[in-house]
C-alpha positions in Angstrom: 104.5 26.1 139.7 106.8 25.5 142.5 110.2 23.7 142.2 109.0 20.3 144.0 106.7 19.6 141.3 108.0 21.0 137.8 107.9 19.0 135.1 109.5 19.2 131.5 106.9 18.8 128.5 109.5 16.8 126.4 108.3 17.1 123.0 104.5 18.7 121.8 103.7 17.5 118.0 103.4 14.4 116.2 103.7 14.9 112.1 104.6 12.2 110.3 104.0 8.3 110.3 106.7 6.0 109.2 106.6 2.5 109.4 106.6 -0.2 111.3 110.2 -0.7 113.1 109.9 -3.0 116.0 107.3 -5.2 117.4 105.8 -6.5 120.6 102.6 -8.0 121.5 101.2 -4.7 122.3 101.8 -3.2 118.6 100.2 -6.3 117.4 96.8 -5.0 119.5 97.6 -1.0 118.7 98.0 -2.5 114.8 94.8 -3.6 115.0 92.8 -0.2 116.4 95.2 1.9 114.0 93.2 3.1 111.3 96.3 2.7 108.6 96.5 -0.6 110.1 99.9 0.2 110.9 101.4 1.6 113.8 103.8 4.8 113.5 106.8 4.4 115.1 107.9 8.6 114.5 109.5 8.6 117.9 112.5 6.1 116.6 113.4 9.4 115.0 112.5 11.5 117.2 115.5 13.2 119.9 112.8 13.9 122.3 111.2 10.7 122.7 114.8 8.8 123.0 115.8 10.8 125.4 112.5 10.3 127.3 113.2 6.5 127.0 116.9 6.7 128.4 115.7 9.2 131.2 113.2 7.0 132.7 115.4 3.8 132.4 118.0 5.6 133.9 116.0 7.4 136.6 113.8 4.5 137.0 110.9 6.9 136.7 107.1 7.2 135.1 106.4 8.4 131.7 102.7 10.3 131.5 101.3 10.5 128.0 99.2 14.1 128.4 96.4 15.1 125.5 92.9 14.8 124.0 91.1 11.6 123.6 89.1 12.4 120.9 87.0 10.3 117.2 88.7 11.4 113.4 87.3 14.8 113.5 89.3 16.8 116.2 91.9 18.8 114.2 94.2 18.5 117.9 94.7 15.1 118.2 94.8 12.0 116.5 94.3 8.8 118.7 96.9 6.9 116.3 99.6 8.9 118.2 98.4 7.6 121.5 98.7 4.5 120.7 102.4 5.0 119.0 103.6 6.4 121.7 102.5 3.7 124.0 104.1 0.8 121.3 107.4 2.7 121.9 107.7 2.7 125.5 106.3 -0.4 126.4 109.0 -1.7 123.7 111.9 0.6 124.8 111.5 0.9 128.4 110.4 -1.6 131.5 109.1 1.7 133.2 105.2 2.3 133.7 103.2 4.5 131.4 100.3 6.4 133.0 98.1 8.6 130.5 96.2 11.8 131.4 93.5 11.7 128.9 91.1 15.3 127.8 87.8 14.2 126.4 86.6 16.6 123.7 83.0 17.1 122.9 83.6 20.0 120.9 84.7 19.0 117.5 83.2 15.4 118.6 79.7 14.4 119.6 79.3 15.7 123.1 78.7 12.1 124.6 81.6 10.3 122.7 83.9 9.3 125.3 82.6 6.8 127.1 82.3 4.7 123.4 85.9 5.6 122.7 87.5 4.6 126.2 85.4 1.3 125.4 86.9 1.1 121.9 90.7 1.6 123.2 90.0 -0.7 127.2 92.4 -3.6 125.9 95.0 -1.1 125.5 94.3 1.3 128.1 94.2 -1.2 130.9 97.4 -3.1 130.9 100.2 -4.0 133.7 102.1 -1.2 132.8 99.2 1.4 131.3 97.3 2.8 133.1 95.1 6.0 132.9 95.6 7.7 135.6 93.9 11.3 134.9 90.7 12.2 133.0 89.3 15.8 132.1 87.4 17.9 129.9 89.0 20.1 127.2 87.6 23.5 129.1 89.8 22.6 132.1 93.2 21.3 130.4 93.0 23.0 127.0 91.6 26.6 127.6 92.2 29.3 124.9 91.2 32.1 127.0 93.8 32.2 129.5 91.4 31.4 132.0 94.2 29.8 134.8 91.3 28.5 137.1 90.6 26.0 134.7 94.3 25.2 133.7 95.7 25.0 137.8 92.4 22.3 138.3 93.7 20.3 135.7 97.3 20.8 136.5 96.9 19.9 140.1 94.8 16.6 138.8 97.7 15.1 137.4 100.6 16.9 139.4 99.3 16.6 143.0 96.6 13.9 142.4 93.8 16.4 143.6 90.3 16.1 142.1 87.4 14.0 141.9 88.0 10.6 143.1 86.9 7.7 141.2 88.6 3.7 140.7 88.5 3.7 137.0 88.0 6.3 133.6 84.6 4.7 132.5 82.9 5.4 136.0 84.3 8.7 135.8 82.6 9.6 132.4 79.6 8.2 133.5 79.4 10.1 136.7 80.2 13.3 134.5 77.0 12.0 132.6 75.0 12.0 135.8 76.0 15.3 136.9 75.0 16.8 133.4 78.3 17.3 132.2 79.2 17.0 128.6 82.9 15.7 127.5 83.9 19.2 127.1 83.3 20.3 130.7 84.5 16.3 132.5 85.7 18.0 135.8 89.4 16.7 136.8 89.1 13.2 137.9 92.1 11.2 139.4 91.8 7.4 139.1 92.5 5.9 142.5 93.3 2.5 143.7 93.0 1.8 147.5 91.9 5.5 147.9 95.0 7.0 146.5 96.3 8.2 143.2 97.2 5.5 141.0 99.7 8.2 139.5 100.5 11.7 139.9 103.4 13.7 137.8 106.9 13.7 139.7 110.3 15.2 139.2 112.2 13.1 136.5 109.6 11.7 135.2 109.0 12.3 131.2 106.0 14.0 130.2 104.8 14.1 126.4 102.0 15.5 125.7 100.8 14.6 122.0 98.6 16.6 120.1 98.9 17.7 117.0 99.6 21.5 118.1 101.0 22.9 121.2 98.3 23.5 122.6 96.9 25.7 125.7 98.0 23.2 128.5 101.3 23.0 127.5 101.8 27.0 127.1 100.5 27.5 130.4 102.5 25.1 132.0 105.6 25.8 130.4 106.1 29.5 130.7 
């Protein structure tokens, strides 16, 4: 990883879920899809994501919300956390929130992805959230040390370089067409006009929010 584009994972795991804080009319909508009917605001006390909040504001930069979008069963990820995370920023910063989403297929039904990006479109598709990355699991969470997979789905959200495609449901279904399961999505960039609609840059926050630290973030941290 060269200097120009490092990046600092600010914070990896999301335990706990206390209540409700704050509002805003995007909690209202993330209230609603939360399946404790409540949204978590963990990161008011949370170091990490404060400091990711004051960094951005300060450095007028992006904050990219890196992990698995996956149903209840994945023992990685919970899609609660997503949508926690996005309540916070959107009520602690003015800054734009791009996500960088890994479709599972391996402890979910192989085709599940496209239903779930349906379920969550209100909330993904917003003025200031926006996804700009999707990608199978093998690619951006491989346990084998395999670095092909991980530098494909590093340079997906880092340097913008992938498949090409103007929005996260045409990329699923193109996966579809090609035969490819949500496990094995090959690194697609979201584009508007033909370019990246977001890419990782320095001083920008990255949080990636599974429930483990997980392979991506020990690759891309060492």
């Amino acid at each position: 990883m060269d200097s120009e584009h490092h990046f600092c994972i600010l914070a990896f795991i999301l335990h706990w879920r206390p209540k409700v804080l704050e509002s805003c009319p995007l909690c209202e909508i993330c209230r609603h899809h939360s399946r404790d009917g409540e949204v978590s605001f963990l990161i008011f006390q949370n170091p990490a994501f404060l400091q990711a909040a004051t960094q951005v504001t300060k450095n007028k930069s992006d904050i990219h919300l890196i992990g698995l979008l996956s149903d209840k069963s994945s023992p990685h990820a919970d899609n609660d956390h997503i949508l926690s995370l996005l309540s916070f920023f959107v009520n602690k910063t003015d800054r734009n929130i791009y996500l960088h989403l890994f479709t599972d297929g391996r402890d979910s039904p192989q085709f599940a992805a496209a239903r779930i990006l349906e379920k969550y479109k209100i909330i993904f598709d917003r003025k200031r959230i926006k996804i700009a990355t999707i990608m199978g699991r093998f690619y951006a969470m491989d346990r084998k040390k395999t670095w092909d997979r991980t530098e494909t789905a590093y340079k997906a959200m880092v340097l913008g370089q992938g498949i090409e495609v103007e929005s996260a449901s045409e990329a699923v279904n193109q996966a579809y067409n090609r035969g490819e399961s949500d496990e094995f999505i090959q690194p697609t960039v979201i584009v508007k006009n033909k370019k990246p609609i977001a890419t990782i840059k320095d001083k920008d926050a990255v949080i990636f929010f599974n429930l483990r630290s997980d392979y991506l973030a020990r690759h891309n941290t060492r």
